[in-house]
mmCIF file as gemmi writes it, N, C-alpha and C atoms, coordinates in Angstrom:
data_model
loop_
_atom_site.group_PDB
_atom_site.id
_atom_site.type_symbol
_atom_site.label_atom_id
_atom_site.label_alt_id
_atom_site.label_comp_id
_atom_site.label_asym_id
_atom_site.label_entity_id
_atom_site.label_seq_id
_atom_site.pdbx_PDB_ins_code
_atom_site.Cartn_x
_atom_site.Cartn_y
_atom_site.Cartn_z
_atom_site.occupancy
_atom_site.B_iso_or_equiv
_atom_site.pdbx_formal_charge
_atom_site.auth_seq_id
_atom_site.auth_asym_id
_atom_site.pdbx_PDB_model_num
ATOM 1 N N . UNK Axp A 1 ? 6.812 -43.55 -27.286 1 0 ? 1 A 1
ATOM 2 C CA . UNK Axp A 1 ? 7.04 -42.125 -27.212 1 0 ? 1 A 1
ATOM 3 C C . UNK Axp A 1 ? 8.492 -41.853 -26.852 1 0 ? 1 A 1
ATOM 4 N N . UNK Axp A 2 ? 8.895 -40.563 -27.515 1 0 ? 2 A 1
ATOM 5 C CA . UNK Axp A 2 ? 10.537 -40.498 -27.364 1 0 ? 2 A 1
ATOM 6 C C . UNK Axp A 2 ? 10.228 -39.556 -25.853 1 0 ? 2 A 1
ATOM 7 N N . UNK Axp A 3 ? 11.807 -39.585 -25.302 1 0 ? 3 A 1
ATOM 8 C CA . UNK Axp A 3 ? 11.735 -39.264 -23.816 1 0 ? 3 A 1
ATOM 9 C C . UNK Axp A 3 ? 11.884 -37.109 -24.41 1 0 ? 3 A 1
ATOM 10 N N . UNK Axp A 4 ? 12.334 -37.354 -25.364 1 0 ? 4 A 1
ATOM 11 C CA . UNK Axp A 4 ? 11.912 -35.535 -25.842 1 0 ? 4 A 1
ATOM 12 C C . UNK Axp A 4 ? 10.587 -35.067 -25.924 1 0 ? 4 A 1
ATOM 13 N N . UNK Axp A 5 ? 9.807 -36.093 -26.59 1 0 ? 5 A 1
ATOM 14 C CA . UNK Axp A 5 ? 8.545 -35.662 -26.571 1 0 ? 5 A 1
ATOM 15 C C . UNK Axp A 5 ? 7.712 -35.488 -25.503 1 0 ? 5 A 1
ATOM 16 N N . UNK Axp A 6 ? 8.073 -36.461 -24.456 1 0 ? 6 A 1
ATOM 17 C CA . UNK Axp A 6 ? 7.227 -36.26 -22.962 1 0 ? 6 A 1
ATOM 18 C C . UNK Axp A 6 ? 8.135 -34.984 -22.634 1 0 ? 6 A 1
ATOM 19 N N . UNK Axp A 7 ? 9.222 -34.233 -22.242 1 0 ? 7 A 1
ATOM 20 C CA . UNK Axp A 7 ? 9.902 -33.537 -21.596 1 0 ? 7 A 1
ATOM 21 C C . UNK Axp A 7 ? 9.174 -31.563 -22.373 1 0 ? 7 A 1
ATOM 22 N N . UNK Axp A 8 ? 9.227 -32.004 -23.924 1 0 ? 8 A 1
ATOM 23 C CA . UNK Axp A 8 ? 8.608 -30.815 -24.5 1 0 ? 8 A 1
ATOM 24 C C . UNK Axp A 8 ? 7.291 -30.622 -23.885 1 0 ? 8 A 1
ATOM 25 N N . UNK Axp A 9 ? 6.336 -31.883 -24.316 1 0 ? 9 A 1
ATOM 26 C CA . UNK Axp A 9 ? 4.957 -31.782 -23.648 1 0 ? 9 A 1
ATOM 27 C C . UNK Axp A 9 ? 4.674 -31.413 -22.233 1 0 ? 9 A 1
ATOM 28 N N . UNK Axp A 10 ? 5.204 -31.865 -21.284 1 0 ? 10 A 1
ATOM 29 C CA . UNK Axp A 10 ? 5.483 -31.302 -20.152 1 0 ? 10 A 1
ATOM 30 C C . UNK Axp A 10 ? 6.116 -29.875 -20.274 1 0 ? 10 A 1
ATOM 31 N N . UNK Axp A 11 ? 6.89 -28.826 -20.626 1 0 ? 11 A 1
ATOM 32 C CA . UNK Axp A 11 ? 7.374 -27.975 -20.703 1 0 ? 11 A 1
ATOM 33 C C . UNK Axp A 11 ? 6.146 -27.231 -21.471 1 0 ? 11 A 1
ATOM 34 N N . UNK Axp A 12 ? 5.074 -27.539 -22.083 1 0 ? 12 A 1
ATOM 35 C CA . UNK Axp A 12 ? 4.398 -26.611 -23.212 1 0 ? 12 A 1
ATOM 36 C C . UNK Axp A 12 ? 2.988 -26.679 -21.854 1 0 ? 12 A 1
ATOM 37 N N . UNK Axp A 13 ? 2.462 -28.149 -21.213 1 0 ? 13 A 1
ATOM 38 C CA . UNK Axp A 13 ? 1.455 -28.098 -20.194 1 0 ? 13 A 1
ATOM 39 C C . UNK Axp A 13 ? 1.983 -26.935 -19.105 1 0 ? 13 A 1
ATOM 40 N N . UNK Axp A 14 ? 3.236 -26.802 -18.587 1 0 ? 14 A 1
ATOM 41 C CA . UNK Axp A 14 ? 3.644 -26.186 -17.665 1 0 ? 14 A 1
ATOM 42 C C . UNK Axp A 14 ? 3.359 -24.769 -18.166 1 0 ? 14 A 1
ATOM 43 N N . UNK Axp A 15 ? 3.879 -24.088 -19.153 1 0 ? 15 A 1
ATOM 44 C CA . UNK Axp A 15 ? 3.924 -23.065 -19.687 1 0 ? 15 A 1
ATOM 45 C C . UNK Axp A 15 ? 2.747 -22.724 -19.628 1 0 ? 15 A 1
ATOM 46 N N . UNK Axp A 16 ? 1.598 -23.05 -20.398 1 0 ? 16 A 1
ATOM 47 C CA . UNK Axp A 16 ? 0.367 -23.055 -20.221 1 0 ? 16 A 1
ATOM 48 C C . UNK Axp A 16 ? -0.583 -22.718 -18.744 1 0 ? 16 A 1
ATOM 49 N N . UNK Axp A 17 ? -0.106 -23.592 -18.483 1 0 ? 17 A 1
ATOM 50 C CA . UNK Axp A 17 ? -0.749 -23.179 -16.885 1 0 ? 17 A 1
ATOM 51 C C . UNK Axp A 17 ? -0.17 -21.716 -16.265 1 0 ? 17 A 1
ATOM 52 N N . UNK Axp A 18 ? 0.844 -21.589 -16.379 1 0 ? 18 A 1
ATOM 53 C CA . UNK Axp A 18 ? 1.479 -20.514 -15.706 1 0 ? 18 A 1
ATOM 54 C C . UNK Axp A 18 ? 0.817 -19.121 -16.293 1 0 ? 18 A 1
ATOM 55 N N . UNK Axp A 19 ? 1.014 -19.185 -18.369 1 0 ? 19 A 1
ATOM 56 C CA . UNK Axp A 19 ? 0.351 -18.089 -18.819 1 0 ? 19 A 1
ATOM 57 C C . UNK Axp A 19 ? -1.369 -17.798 -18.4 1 0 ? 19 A 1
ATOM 58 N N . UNK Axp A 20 ? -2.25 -19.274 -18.418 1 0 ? 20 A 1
ATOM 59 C CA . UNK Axp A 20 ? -3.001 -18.525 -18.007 1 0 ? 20 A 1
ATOM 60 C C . UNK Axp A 20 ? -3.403 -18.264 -16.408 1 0 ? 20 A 1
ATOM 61 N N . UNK Axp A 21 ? -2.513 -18.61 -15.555 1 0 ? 21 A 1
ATOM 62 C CA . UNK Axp A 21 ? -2.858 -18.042 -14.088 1 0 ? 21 A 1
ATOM 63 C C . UNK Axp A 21 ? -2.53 -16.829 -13.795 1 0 ? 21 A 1
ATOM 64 N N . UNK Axp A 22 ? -1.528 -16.26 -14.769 1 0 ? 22 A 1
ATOM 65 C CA . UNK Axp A 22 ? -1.029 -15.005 -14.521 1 0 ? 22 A 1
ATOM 66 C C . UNK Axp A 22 ? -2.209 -14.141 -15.456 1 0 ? 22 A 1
ATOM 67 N N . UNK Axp A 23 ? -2.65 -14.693 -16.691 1 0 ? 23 A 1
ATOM 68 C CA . UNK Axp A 23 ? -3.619 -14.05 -17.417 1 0 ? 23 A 1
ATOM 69 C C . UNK Axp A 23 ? -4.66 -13.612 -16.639 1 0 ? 23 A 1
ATOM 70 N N . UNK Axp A 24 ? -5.253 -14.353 -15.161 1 0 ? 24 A 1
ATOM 71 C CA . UNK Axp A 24 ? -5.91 -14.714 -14.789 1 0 ? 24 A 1
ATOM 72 C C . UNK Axp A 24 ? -6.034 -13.379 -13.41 1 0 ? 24 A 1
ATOM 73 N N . UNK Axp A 25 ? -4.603 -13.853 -13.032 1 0 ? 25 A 1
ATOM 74 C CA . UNK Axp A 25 ? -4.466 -12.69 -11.638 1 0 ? 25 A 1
ATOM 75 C C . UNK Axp A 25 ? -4.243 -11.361 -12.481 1 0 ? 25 A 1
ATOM 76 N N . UNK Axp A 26 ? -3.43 -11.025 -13.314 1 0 ? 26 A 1
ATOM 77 C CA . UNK Axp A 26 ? -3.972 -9.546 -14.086 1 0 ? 26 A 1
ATOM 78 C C . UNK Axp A 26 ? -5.592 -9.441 -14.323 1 0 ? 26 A 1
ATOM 79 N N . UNK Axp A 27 ? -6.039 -10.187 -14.681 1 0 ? 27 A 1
ATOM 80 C CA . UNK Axp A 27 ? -7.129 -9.608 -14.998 1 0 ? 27 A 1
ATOM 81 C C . UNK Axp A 27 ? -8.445 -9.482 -13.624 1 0 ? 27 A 1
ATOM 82 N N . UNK Axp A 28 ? -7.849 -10.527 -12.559 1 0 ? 28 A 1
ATOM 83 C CA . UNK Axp A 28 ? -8.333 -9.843 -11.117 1 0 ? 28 A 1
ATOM 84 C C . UNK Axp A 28 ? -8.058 -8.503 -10.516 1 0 ? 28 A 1
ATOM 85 N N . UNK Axp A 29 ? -6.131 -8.185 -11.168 1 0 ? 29 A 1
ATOM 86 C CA . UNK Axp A 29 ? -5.983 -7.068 -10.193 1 0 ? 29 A 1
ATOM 87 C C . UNK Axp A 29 ? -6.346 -5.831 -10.96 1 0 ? 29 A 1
ATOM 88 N N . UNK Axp A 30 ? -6.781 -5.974 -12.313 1 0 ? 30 A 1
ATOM 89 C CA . UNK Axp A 30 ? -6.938 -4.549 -13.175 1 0 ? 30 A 1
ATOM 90 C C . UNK Axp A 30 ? -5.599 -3.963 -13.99 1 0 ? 30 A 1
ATOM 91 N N . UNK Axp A 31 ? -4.696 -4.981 -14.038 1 0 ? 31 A 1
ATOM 92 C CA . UNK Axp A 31 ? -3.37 -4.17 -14.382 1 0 ? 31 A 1
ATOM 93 C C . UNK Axp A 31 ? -3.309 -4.456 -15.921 1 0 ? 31 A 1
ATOM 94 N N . UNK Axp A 32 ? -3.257 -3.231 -16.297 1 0 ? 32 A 1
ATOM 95 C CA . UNK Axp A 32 ? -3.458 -3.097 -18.119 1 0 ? 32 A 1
ATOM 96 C C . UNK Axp A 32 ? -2.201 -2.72 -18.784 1 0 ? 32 A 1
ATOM 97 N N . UNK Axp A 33 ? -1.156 -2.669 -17.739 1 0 ? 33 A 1
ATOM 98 C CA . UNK Axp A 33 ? 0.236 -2.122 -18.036 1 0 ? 33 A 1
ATOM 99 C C . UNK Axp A 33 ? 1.251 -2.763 -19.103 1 0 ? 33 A 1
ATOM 100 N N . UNK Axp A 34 ? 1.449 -2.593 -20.919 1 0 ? 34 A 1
ATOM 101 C CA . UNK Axp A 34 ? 1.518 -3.635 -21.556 1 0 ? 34 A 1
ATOM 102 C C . UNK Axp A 34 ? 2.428 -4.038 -21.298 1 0 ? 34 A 1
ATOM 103 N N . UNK Axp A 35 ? 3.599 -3.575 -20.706 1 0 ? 35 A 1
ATOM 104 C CA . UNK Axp A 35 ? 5.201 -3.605 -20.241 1 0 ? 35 A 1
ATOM 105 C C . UNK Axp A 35 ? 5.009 -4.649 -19.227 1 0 ? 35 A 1
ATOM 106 N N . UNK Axp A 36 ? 4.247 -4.902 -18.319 1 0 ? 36 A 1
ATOM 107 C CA . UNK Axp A 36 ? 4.404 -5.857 -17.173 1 0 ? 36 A 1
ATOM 108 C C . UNK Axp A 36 ? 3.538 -7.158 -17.754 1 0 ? 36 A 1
ATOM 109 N N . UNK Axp A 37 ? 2.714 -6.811 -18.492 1 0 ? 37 A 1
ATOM 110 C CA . UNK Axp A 37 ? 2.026 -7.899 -19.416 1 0 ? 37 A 1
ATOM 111 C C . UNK Axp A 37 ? 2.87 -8.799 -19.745 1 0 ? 37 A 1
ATOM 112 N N . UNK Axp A 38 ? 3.88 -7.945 -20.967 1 0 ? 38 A 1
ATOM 113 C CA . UNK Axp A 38 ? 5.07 -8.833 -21.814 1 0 ? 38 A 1
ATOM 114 C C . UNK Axp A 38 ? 5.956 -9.389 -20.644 1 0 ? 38 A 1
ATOM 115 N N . UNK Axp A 39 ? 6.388 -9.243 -19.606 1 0 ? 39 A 1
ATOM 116 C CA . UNK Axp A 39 ? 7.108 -9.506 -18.792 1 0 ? 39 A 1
ATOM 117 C C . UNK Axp A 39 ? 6.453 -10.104 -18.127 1 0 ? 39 A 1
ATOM 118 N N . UNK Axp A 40 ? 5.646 -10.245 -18.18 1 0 ? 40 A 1
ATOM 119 C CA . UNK Axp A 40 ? 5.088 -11.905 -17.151 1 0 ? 40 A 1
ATOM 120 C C . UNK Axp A 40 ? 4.524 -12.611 -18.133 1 0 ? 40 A 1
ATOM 121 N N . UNK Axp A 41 ? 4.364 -12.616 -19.552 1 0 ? 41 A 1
ATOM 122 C CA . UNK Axp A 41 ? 4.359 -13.322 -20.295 1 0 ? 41 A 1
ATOM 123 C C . UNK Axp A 41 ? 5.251 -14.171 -20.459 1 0 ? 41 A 1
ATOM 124 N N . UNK Axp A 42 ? 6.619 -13.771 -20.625 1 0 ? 42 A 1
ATOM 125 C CA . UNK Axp A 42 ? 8.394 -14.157 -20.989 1 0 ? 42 A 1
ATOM 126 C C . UNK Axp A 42 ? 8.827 -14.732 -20.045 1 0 ? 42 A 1
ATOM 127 N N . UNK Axp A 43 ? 8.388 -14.511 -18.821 1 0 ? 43 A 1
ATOM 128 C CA . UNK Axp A 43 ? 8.722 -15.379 -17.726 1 0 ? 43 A 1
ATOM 129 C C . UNK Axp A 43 ? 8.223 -16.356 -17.567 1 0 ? 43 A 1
ATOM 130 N N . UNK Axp A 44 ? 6.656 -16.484 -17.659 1 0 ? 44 A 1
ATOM 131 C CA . UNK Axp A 44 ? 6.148 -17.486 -17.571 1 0 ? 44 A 1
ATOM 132 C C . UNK Axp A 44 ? 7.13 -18.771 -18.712 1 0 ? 44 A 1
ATOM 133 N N . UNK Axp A 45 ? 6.934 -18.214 -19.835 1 0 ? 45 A 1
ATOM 134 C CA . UNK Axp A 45 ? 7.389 -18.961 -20.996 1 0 ? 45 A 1
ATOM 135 C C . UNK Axp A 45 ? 8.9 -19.931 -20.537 1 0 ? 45 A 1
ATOM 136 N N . UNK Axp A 46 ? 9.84 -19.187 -19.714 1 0 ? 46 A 1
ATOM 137 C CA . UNK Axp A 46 ? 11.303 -19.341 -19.129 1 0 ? 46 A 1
ATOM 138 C C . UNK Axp A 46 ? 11.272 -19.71 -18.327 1 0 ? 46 A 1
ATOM 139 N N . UNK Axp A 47 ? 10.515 -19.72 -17.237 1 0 ? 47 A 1
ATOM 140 C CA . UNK Axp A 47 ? 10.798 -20.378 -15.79 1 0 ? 47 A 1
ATOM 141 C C . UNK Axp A 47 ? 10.713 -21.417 -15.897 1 0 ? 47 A 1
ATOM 142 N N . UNK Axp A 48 ? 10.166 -22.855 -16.789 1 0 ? 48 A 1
ATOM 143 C CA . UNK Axp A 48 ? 10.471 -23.874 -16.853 1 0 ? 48 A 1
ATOM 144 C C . UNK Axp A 48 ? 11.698 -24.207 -17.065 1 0 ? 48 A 1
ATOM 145 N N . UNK Axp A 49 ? 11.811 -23.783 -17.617 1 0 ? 49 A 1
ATOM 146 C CA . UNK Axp A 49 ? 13.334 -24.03 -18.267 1 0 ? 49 A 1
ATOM 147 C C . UNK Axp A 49 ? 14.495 -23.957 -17.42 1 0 ? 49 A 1
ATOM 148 N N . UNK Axp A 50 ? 14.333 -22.602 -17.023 1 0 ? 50 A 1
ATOM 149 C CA . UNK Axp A 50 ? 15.448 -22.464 -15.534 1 0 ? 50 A 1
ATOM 150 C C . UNK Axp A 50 ? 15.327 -23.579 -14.519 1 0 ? 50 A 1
ATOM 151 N N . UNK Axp A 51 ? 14.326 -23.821 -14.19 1 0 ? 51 A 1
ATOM 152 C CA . UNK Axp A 51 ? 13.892 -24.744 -13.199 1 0 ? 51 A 1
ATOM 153 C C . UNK Axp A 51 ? 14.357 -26.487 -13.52 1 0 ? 51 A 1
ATOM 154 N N . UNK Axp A 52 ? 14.417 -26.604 -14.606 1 0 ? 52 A 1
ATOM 155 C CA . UNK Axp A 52 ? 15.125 -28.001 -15.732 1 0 ? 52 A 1
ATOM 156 C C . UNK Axp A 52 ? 16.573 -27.869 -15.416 1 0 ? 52 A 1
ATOM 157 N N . UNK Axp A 53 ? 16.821 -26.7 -15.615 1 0 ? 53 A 1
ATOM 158 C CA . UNK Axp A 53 ? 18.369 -26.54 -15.629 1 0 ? 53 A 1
ATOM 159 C C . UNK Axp A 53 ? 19.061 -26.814 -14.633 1 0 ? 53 A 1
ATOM 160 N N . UNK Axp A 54 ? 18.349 -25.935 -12.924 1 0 ? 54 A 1
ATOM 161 C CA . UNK Axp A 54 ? 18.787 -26.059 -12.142 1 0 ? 54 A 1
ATOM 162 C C . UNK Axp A 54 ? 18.393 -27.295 -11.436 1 0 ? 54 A 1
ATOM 163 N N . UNK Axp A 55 ? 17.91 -28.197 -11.817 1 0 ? 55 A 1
ATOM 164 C CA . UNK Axp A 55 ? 17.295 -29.918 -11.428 1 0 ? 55 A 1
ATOM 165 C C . UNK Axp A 55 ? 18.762 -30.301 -12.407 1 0 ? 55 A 1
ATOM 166 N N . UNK Axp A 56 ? 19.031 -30.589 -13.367 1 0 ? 56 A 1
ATOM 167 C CA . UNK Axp A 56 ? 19.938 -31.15 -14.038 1 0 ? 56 A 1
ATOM 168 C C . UNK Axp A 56 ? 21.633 -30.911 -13.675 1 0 ? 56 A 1
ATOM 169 N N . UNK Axp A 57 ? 22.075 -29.561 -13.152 1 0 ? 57 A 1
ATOM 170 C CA . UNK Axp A 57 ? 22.958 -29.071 -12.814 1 0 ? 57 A 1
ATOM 171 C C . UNK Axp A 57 ? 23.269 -28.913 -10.942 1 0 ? 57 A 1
ATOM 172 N N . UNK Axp A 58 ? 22.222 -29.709 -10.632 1 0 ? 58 A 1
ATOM 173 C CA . UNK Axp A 58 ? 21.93 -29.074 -8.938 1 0 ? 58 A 1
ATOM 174 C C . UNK Axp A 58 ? 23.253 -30.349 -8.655 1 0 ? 58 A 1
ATOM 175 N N . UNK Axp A 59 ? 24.531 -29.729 -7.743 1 0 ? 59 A 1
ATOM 176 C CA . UNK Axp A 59 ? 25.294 -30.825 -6.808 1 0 ? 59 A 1
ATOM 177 C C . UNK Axp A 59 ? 24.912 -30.085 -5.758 1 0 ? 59 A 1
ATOM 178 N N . UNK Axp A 60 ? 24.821 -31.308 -4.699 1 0 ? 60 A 1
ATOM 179 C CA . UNK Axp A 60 ? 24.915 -30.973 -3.678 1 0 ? 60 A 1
ATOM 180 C C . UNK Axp A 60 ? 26.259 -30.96 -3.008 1 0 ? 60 A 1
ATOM 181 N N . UNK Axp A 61 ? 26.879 -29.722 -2.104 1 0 ? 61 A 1
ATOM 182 C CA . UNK Axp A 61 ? 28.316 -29.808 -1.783 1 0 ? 61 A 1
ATOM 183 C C . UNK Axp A 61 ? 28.579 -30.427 -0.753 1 0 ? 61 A 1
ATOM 184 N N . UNK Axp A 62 ? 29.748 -30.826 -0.643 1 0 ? 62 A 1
ATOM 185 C CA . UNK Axp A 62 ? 30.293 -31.783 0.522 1 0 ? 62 A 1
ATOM 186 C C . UNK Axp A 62 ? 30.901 -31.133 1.42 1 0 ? 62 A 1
ATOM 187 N N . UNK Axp A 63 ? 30.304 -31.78 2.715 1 0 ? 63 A 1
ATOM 188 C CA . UNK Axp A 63 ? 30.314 -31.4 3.804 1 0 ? 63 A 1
ATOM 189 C C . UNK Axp A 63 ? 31.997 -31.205 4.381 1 0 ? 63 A 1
């Protein structure tokens, strides 16, 4: 297996989980609002990513 393919697959499991926990707590709290829908949709989708970025780019500064 190429090291892209584990990193996508991981990025698509992550995504996944996130869309449906949030699918999950909207539909506990009643919120039908399509605007906050799409927006915690898009996030979900992105926050991996940010989170990659800032692991790959993280220095720590000197003391």
């Amino acid at each position: 297996m190429d090291v892209w393919t584990v990193a996508v697959a991981l990025y698509l499991a992550s995504t996944v989980v996130a869309l449906f926990l949030t699918y999950q707590e909207q539909k506990r709290r009643g919120h039908k609002t399509p605007v906050y829908t799409v927006i915690g949709y898009v996030l979900c989708a992105v926050w991996p990513l940010v989170a990659a970025v800032m692991v790959i780019f993280y220095r720590p500064r000197k003391a």
